[in-house]
N, C-alpha and C positions, 0 to 999 in steps of 0.2 A: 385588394379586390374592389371592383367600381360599382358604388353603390347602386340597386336595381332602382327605375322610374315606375310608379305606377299612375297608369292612369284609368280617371274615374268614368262613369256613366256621363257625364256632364263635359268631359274634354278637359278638364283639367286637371292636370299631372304632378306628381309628388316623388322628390326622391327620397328614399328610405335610409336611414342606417342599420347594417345586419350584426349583430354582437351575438354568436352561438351561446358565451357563456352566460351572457343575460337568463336564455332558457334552458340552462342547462347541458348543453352539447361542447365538447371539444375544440378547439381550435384547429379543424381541419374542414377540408375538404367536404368532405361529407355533411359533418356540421355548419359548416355554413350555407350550405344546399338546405337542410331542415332549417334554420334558423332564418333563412331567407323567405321560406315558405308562408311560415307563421306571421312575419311581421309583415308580408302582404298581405294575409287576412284581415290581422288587426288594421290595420291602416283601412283597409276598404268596409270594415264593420264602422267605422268609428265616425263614416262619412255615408256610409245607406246602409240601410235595414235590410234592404232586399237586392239580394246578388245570387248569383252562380257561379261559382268558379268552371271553366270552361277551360280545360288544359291544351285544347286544339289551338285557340285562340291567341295562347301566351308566345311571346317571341323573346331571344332574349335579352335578360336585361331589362325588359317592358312587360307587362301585363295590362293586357285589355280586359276586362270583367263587363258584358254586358246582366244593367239591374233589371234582370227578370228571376223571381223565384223567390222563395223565403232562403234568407240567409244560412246558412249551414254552422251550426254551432262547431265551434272550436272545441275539439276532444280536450275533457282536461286531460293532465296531465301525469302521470302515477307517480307517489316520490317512487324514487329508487330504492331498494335495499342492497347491502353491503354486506359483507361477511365480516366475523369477529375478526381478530388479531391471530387468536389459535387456529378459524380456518384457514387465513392467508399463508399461516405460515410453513406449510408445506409446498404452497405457489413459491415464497420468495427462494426457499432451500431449490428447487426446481430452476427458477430463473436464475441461479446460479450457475447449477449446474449444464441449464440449454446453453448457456453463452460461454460454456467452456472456463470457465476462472480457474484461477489456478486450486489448486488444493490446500493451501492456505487461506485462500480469499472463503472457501467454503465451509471448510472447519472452523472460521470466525464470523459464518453467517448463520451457523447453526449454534457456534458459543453464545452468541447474541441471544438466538432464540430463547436458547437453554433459561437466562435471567430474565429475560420480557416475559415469558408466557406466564410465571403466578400473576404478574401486576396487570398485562394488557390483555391475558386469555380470553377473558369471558366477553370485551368490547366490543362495540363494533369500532368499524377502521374511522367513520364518523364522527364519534365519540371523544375520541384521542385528540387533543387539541393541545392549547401550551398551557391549561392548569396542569392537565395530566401529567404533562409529563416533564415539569416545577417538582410534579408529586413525588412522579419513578426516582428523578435525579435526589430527590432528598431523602427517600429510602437506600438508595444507591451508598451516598454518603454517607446516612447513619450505618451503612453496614463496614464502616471501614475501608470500602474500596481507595486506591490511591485518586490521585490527577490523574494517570496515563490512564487507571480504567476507570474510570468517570468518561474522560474523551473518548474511550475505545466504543463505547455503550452510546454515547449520543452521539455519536458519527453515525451509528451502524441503524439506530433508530431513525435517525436524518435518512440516510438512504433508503430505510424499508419505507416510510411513509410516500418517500418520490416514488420509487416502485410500482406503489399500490395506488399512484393516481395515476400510472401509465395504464394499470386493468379499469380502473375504475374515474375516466375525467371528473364526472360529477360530482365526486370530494371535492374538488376547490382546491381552494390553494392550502398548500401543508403549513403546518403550524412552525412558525420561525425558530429553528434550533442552532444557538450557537454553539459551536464547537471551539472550547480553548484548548492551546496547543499543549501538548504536554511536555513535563523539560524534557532535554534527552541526557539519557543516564551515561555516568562515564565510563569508558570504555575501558578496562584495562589489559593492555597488550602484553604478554606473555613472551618472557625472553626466548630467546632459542634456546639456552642452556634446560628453562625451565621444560619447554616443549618435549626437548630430548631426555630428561627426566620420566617423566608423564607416560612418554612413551616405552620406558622400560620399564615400571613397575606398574604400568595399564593390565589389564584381563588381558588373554590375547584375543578375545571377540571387540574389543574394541582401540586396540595398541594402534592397527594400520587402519581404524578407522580415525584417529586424532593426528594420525601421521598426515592423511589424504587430505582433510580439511584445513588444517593450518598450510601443506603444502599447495592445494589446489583451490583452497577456499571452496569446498562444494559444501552445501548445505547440510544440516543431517537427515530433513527429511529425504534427500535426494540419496544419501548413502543409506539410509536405513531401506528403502525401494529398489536400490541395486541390483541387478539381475546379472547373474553369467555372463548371459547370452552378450549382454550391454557393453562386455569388456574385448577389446579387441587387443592383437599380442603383437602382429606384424604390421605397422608401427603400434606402438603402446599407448592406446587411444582410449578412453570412458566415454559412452555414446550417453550422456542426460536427460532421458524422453521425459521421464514422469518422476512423482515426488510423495510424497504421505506425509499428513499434520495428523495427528491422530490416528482414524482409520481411513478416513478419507482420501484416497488416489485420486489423482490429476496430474497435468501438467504441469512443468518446474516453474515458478513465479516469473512472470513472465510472459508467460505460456510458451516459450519458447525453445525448443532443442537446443544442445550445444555438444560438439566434441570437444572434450578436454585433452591435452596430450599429459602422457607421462614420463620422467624422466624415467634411465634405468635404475636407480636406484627405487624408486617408487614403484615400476613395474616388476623387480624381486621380490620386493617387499610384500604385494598385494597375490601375485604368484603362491610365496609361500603359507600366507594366509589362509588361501583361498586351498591349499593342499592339507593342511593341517586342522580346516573347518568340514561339520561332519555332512554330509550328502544333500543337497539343497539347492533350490531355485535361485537363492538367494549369495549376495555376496557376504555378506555379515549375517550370518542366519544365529539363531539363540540356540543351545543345545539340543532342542530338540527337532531343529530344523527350520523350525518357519520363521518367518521375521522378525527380527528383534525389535520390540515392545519399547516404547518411549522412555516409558518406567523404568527399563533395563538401563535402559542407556545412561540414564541417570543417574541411578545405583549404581553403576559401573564407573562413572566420570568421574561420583566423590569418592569410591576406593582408591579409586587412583591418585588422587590428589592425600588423601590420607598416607596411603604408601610411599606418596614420594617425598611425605613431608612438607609439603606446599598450603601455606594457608588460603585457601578458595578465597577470592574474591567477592564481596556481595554482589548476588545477581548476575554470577558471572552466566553465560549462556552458549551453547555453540557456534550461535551464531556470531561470537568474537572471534573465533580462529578466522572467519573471513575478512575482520577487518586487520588481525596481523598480519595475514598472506597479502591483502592491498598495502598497509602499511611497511613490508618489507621492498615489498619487490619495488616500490614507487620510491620511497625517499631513501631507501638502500640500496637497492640494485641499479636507479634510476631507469625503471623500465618504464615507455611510453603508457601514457594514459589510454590509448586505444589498445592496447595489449591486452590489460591488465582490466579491461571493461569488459573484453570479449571473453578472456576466462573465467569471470566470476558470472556471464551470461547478463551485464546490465546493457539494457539496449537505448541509455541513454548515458552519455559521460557525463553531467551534472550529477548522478544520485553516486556516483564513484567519489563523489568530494565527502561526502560522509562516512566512506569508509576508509578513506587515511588520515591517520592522527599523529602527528608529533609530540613524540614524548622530549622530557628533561634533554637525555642525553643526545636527541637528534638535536634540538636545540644549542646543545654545547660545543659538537661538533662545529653546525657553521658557524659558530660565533670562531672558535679557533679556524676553521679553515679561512676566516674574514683577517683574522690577527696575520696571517703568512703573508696577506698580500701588502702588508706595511712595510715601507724600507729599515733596514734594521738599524737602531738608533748606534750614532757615531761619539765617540769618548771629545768630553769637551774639550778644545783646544789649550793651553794655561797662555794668558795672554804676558805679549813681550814687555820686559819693563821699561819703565820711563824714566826720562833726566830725573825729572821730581822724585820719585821715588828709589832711583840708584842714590842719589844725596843724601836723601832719608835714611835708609839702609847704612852707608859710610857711617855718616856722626853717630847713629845708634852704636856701630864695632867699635870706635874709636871711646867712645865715653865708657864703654864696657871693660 
């Protein structure tokens, strides 16, 4: 923006520099229109006593002030007030939800909340600086939390504070929060044999839902939201709209729809499911019809691991049957990377690099498929004898 000239009662001119946040205003538009105003004042106060501002007169870019009149005091200023952290934090669960985030992204903006509001409740948004929250992070830790939720907690606090200077510029600039990375936990892949295990001694409310995940890699929140109406039979297609972390409904991570196809096998499967489950909106409904309960689901995953005799792995998660469905069909089936991006619904191929993992035995494999392509070693030749050596030979038979 080109700094404005003014000029004085006297003819001589000044040009100004306009910095909104100096006085407090935004780095917009607007704000630069008040911030411009002000430091014309100041600039003409600081040079005569006695002026009029005259808004006919201004052109722009220039301001002509003729010094006639008692100078017009400069309004102070009012500080600002702020709302605590506990009022904000119904704004930020809202600006979640205005911008449409996924249902994950919200049910971890409200987990958030859930642990901020004893510490930053009663604050204001002002208040909260980088002792503060030196302070949260060291309660945080002494309460046992891991690395990943130490990170998960100062991300999300990182975020609400940018948030709350989009409502409010006049906070200034947010208080510097690093965020370290957390490791990422190993994944362990589930053989087929185990898979088809799992799935015969599963409940049957949840048999062809362990089937559809490891086969289609669909989320749980996304099968647990499953609707009827969602499943289509002539082709054998799952329409993806929406998803639930908790209670929270939205859209699938991403935000984005996907049709998934089914094979026939898979479309029996889900067929007979869905005949044998009792009257419901839903596809996976809990006995007594309405959706089945996170908690369920849980409870259900380690019976079945109990029953089929399988020791659970720590921390195993549903969310690994999607990366054995990417790890099958990728270094096993050798299906293209855009395939197998568009069924798991990622809309960029880079984040598909963290869900295939080579295990031992993919490993062994190409080491042996690498061994086939050696020519196959030839039986040494016995080399022909020599003069020397046939003479040698003689005297040895002959003295014997």
């Amino acid at each position: 923006m080109a700094r404005p000239v003014v000029t004085f009662a006297d003819g001589t001119t000044k040009r100004i520099a306009v910095r909104p946040r100096k006085w407090g205003f935004p780095n917009t538009e607007r704000g630069a229109e008040l911030a411009e105003r002000i430091a014309i004042a100041v600039a003409l106060q600081s040079t005569s006593s006695t002026f009029r501002p005259n808004p006919m007169a201004a052109r722009p870019g220039v301001l002509s002030l003729p010094a006639t009149g008692p100078a017009p005091a400069v309004p102070a200023k009012e500080a600002p007030t702020f709302p605590t952290f506990g009022e904000f934090a119904t704004t930020l669960i809202d600006h979640a939800t205005a911008n449409q985030r996924a249902a994950a992204t919200v049910a971890a903006v409200r987990k958030f909340i859930a642990r901020a509001l004893p510490y930053f409740g009663p604050k204001r948004l002002d208040q909260i600086g980088a002792a503060e929250v030196t302070a949260w992070t060291r309660q945080l830790q002494d309460a046992g939390l891991s690395v990943g939720s130490l990170a998960f907690y100062r991300w999300r606090l990182k975020s609400a504070l940018g948030i709350a200077r989009e409502y409010y510029p006049a906070l200034g600039p947010a208080p510097r929060i690093e965020v370290a990375k957390a490791p990422r936990r190993e994944v362990v892949i589930l053989t087929a044999a185990q898979i088809a295990r799992l799935i015969e001694v599963a409940d049957p409310r949840i048999a062809t839902m362990i089937d559809l995940a490891d086969s289609l890699g669909l989320r749980v929140g996304e099968l647990r939201q499953l609707r009827r109406v969602a499943v289509r039979w002539a082709p054998p297609v799952i329409d993806v709209r929406e998803a639930v972390v908790g209670n929270v409904v939205g859209p699938p991570k991403g935000r984005r729809a996907r049709a998934v196809p089914m094979t026939a096998r898979l479309a029996a499967a889900l067929q007979a499911h869905i005949e044998r489950s009792p009257a419901s909106e839903w596809v996976f409904p809990d006995h007594d019809g309405r959706r089945m309960r996170e908690a369920r689901v849980r409870q259900l995953l380690d019976a079945a691991f109990a029953a089929a005799g399988i020791k659970r792995p720590r921390g195993l998660a549903w969310h690994w049957y999607r990366h054995s469905c990417a790890t099958r069909l990728q270094t096993e089936c050798q299906v293209a990377p855009g395939i197998v991006g568009r069924l798991l619904g990622h809309s960029n191929l880079a984040t598909l690099a963290g869900y295939t993992h080579v295990t031992l035995a993919h490993q062994l494999a190409a080491l042996e498929s690498a061994e086939t392509l050696r020519p196959a070693a030839t039986p040494a030749a016995t080399p022909a004898p020599t003069p020397a050596t046939t003479a040698t030979a003689t005297a040895s038979a002959m003295a014997a």
